[in-house]
C-alpha positions in Angstrom: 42.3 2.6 -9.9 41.0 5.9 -8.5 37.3 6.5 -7.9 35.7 8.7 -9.8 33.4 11.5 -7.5 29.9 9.6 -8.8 31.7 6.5 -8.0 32.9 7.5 -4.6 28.9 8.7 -4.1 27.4 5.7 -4.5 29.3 4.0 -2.5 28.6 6.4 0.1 25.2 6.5 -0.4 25.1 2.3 -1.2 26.4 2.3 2.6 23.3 4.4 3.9 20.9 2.1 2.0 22.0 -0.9 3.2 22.2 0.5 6.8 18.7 1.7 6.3 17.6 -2.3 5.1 18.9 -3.2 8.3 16.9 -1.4 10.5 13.6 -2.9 9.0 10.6 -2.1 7.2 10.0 1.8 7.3 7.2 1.1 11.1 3.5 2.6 10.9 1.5 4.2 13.4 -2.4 4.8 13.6 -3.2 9.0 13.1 -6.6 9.7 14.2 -9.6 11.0 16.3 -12.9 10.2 17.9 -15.8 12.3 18.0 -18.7 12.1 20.5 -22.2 13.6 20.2 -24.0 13.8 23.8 -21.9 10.3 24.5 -20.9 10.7 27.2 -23.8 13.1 28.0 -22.8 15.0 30.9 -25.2 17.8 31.0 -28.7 16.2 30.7 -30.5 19.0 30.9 -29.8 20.6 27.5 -28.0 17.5 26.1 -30.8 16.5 24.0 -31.9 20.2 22.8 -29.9 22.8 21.3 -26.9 22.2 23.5 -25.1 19.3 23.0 -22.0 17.8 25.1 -19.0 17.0 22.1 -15.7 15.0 23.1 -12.3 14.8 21.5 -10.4 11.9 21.7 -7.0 11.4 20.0 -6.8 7.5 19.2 -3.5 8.0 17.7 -0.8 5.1 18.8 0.2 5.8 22.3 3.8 6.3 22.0 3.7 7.6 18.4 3.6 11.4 19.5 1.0 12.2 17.1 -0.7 15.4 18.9 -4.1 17.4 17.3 -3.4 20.9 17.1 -6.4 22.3 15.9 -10.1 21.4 15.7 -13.2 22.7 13.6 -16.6 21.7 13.5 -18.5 23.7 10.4 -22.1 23.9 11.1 -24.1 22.2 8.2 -27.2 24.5 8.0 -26.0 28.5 7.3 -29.3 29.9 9.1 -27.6 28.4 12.0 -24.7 29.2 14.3 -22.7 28.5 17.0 -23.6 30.9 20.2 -21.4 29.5 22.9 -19.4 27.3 24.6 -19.3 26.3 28.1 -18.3 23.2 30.4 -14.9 22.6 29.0 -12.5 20.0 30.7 -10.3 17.6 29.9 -11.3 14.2 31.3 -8.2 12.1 30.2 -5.0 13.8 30.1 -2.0 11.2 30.3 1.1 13.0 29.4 1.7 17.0 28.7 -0.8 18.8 30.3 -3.6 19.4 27.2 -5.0 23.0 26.9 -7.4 24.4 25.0 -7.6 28.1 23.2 -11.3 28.8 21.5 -11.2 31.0 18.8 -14.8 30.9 18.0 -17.5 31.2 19.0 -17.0 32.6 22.8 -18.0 32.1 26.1 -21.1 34.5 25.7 -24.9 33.5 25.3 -26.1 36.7 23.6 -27.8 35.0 20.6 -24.6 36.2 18.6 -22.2 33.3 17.1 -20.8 32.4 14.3 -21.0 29.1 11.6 -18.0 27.4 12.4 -16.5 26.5 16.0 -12.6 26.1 15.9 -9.9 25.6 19.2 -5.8 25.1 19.1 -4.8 22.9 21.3 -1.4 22.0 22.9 -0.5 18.6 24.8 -3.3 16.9 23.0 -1.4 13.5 23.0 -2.8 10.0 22.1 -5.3 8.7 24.6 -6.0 12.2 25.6 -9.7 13.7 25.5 -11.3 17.0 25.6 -15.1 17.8 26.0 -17.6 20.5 26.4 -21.0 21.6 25.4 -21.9 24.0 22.2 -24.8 25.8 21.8 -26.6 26.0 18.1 -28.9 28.3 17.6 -30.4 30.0 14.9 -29.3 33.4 13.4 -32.7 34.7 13.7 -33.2 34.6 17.2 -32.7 32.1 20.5 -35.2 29.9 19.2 -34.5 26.5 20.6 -34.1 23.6 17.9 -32.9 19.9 17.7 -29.2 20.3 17.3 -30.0 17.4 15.2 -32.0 18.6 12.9 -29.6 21.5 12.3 -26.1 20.0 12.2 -26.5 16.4 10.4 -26.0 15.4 7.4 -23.8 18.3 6.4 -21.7 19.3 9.2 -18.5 18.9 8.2 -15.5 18.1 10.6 -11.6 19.1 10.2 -8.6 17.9 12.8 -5.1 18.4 12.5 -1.9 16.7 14.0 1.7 17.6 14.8 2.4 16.8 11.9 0.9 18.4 9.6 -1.9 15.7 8.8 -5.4 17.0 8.7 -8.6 14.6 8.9 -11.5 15.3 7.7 -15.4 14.3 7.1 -18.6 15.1 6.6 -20.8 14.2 10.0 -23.2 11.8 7.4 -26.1 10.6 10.0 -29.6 10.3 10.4 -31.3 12.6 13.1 -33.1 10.1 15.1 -30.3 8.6 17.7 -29.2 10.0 21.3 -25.7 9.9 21.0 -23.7 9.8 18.1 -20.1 8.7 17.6 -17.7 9.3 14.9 -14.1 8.3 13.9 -11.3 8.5 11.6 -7.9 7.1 11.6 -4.9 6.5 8.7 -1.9 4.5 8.8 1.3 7.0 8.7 5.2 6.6 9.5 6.1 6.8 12.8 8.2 10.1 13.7 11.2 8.2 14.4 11.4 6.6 11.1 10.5 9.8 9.2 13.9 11.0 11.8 16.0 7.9 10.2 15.0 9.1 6.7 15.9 12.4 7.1 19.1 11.4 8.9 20.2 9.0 5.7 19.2 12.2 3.4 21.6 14.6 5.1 24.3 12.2 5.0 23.9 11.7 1.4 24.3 15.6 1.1 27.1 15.9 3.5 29.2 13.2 1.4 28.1 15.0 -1.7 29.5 18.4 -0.9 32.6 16.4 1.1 33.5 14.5 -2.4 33.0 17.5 -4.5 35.2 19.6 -2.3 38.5 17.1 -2.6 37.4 17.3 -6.1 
């Protein structure tokens, strides 16, 4: 007896299932960042002041190809902004060379910033880190002020991935330590499996149109 075109489809589509089962439980990788207050501090000068020394670090999986693209840190106290920044450098780089574009502030100290602090980045891979100093300082003048006392508890970070993930949190501490460190990380497919899904989709489609055309 002679398939029917839904018939013939889900045995199509039966076959891509159970090809899917086969290769296993859809495989996770850890997405996520590490953020550093003055940890390491590298420029002890003004570390502890109004200038203090941030690092990136992507603690995605190694190997899962999870890059951040884009970072912003939004100051918590609106009398306050971000002047300059100065000092970059990338201390761990392990696979494509990771640069850095700053689209705010700038590179000037002329007691003219702005309230948010926000770079693109490209070859930012997993186990890859990215540090510099900031200065804060208030709208008013270049008065110098705890950095402390102006960005916790309501600074608010925001990084996004490769793709398309975006973390973010609110930099919740007390003003009273030297360093500070801060984290987040999520549990999300691994490229290559989101690859095999998309693969198994575009089959189904193909057969669809394939079926529909023998009619």
């Amino acid at each position: 007896m002679a398939l029917t075109l839904k018939s013939k489809l889900a045995v199509a589509l039966m076959g891509s299932v159970a090809a899917l089962s086969l290769a296993g439980p859809a495989a996770a990788a850890v997405l996520g960042y590490q953020l550093t207050f003055n940890d390491p501090l590298f420029n002890t000068a003004n570390g502890a002041n109004n200038v203090p020394d941030l690092q990136l670090t992507n603690i995605s999986d190694m190997g899962s190809g999870f890059q951040i693209t884009d970072f912003n840190l939004t100051i918590g106290d609106i009398a306050f902004s971000f002047d300059f920044v100065r000092n970059e450098s990338a201390p761990i780089d392990t696979g494509d060379i990771l640069s850095a574009t700053l689209n705010a502030p700038d590179f000037n100290n002329n007691n003219v910033g702005t309230d948010f602090l926000d770079y693109d980045f490209l070859g930012f891979d997993p186990g890859d880190a990215w540090q510099f100093e900031v200065d804060v300082d208030p709208d008013a003048g270049p008065v110098v002020q705890d950095y402390r006392q102006i960005i916790f508890p309501t600074g608010v970070v925001e990084v996004t991935f490769s793709n398309g993930v975006m973390l973010s949190q609110t930099l919740d501490a007390l003003p009273n330590a030297d360093s500070y460190v801060f984290s987040q990380s999520i549990d999300v497919p691994e490229p290559s499996t989101l690859a095999l899904f998309g693969s198994f989709a575009l089959i189904g489609a193909g057969l669809s149109r394939r079926l529909r055309s023998k009619g």
